[in-house]
Every structure is written in structure tokens, then in C-alpha cells.
C-alpha positions in Angstrom: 0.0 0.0 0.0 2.9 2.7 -1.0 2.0 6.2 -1.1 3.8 8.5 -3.2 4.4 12.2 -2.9 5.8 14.3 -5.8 6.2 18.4 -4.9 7.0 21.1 -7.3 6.8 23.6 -5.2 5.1 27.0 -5.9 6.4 27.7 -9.6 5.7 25.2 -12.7 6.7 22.3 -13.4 4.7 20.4 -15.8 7.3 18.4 -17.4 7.5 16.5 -14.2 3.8 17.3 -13.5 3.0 15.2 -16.6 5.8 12.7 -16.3 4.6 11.4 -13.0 1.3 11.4 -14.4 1.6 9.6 -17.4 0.3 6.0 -18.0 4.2 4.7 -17.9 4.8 6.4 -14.8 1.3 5.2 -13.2 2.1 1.6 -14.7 5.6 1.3 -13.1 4.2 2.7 -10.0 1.3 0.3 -9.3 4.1 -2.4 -10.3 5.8 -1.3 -7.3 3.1 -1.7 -4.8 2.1 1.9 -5.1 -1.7 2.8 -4.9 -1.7 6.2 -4.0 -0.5 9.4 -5.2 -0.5 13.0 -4.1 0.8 15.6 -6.8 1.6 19.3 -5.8 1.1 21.0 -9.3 1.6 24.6 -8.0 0.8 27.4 -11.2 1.3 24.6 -13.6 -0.7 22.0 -15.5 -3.4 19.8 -13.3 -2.5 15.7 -13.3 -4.6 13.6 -15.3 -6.5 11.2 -13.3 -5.8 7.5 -13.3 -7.9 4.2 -13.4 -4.8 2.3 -12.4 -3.6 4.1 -8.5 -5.8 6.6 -6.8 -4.4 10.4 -7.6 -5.1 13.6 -5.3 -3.8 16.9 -7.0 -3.4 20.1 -5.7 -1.9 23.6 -6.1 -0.6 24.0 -2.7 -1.2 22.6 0.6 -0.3 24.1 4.1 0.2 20.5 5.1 3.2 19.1 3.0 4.8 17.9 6.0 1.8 15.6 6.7 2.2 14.2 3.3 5.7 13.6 3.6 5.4 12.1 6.9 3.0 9.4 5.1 4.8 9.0 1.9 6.7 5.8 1.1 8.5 7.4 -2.2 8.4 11.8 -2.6 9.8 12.7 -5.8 10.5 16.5 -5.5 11.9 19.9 -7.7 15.4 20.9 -6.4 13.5 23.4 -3.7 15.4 23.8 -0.5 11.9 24.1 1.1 10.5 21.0 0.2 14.0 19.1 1.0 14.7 20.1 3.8 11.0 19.2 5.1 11.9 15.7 3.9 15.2 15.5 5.3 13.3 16.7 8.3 11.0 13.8 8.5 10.9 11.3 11.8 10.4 8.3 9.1 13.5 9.8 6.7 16.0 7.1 5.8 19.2 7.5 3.0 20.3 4.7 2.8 17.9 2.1 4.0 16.0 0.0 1.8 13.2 0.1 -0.3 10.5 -0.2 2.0 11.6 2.6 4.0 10.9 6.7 2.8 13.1 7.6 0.0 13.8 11.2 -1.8 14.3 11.3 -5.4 14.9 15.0 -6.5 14.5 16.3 -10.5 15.8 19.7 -11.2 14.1 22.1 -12.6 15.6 22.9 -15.6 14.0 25.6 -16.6 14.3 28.2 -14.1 16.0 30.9 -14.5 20.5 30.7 -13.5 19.3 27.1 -12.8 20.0 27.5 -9.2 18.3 24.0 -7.9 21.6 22.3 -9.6 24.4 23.2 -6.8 21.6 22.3 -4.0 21.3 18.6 -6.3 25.2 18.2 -6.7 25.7 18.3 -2.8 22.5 16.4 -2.1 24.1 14.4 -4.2 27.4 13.7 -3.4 26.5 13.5 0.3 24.1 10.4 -0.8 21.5 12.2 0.9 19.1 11.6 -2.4 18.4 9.8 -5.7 18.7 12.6 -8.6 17.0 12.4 -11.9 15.9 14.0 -14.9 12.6 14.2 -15.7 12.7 11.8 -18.6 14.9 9.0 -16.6 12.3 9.1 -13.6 10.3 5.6 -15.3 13.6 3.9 -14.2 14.0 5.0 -10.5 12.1 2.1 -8.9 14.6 -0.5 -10.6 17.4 1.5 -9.0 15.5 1.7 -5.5 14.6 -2.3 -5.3 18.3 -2.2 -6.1 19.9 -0.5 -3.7 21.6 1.9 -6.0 23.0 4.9 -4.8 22.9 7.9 -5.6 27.0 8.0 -7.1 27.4 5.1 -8.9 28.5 5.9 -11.9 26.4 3.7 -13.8 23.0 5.3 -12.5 24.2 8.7 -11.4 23.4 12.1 -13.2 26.7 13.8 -14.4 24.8 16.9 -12.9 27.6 19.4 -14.9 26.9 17.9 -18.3 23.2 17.5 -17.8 21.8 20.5 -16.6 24.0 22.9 -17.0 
């Protein structure tokens, strides 16, 4: 009964917004044992709905940390606020297994001096996350059943050569 969170904070985002929310995605995810998911959208694009996992959007919530604190999986834009509410989190683990919460963070790409990139490279290099792009996110539950983390070389983002 996994429960996943994805928060793009208060800009847009809707190439993750419609990532997370496409059949693929949705597919992988009920796969995975997932059968929930919540979807911050912020200015951006509302989800499509799914027939496959139950999906609640929303623009913003007061209550992030709630849904955090209940999430198995939060996939999350590079935002320091959302983050560090994560890292925050009683349940939190890095480097513990599958079952336990785990942070995958996408950059956002698009905004402007792509500043969310130096907050990814630590995040990063400290193992603290997995990092994706939005079009490599279909392929993060492999590397989570695996155990990957976060710098091996085989799975990490070169962060310099892909968004920058």
C-alpha cells in the first residue's frame, strides 16, 4: 500500500507534473506496490486522473509535512523548502531499503540561473538523495529495489553535463 508524494513547489513544473502522471509512470508505479498518489502542481498543468492508483492533486497545501510524513516514495523539484522538510522527516532514511521513505529529486531545468543544480550536486554527493531527470524518472524504482546509490556511476546524473 505505497503512497507517493511528488512536490513542485510554488512555480511550474509540468514536465514533471505530466511525467509522474503519465500511463508509464502510473504503470511502473502500481508495479511497485504503489496505490496512491499525491501531486503538488503549484501554477502549472493539473495531473490527469488514473484508473490504475488513486491520484489527489493540488496547487498547494499548508500540510506538505503531513504528506511527507505518510509518503513511502516523494519525488520532488530541487526546492530547499521541500527538501529540507523531507530530510526533516521522523520516518527519513538515505540509505535504507526500499521499504523505508526515500527522496528522489529532479531539477528544474527551466528556471531561471538554474540554481536548484548546486543544491542537487551536494545532495548528491552526500548520498543524501536519488537525482533524476525528468525523462529518466520511469527507471528509479529498478534503482531503488536495487539499492543503488545515488554515485554510482552507472545510474548517477553527471549533474555538470546534464543540466547545465
Amino acid at each position: 500500500m505505497g503512497h507517493l508524494v511528488v512536490s513542485i513547489g510554488s512555480t511550474q513544473f509540468n514536465e514533471l507534473v505530466c511525467q509522474v502522471s503519465s500511463e508509464s509512470f502510473i504503470e511502473n508505479a502500481k508495479k511497485n506496490n504503489f496505490t496512491r498518489m499525491s501531486i503538488q502542481y503549484g501554477h502549472g498543468f493539473k495531473p490527469k486522473q488514473s484508473s490504475h492508483i488513486s491520484i489527489t492533486s493540488f496547487t498547494f497545501t499548508d500540510c506538505l509535512q503531513n504528506l511527507v510524513d505518510s509518503a513511502d516514495l516523494i519525488i520532488s523539484h530541487a526546492g530547499a523548502g521541500t527538501i529540507l522538510d523531507v530530510l526533516r522527516g521522523d520516518t527519513f532514511s538515505a540509505r535504507e531499503s526500499y521499504l523505508n521513505k526515500v527522496l528522489v529529486v529532479v531539477p528544474n531545468t527551466e528556471l531561471m540561473d538554474n540554481h536548484q543544480v548546486e543544491l542537487v550536486e551536494t545532495l548528491r554527493m552526500n548520498q543524501l538523495c536519488y537525482v533524476s531527470r525528468v525523462e529518466d524518472l520511469n527507471s528509479i524504482f529498478e534503482m531503488i529495489k536495487e539499492g543503488t546509490k545515488c554515485l554510482e556511476p552507472s545510474y548517477c546524473v553527471d549533474v555538470e553535463k546534464a543540466f547545465l
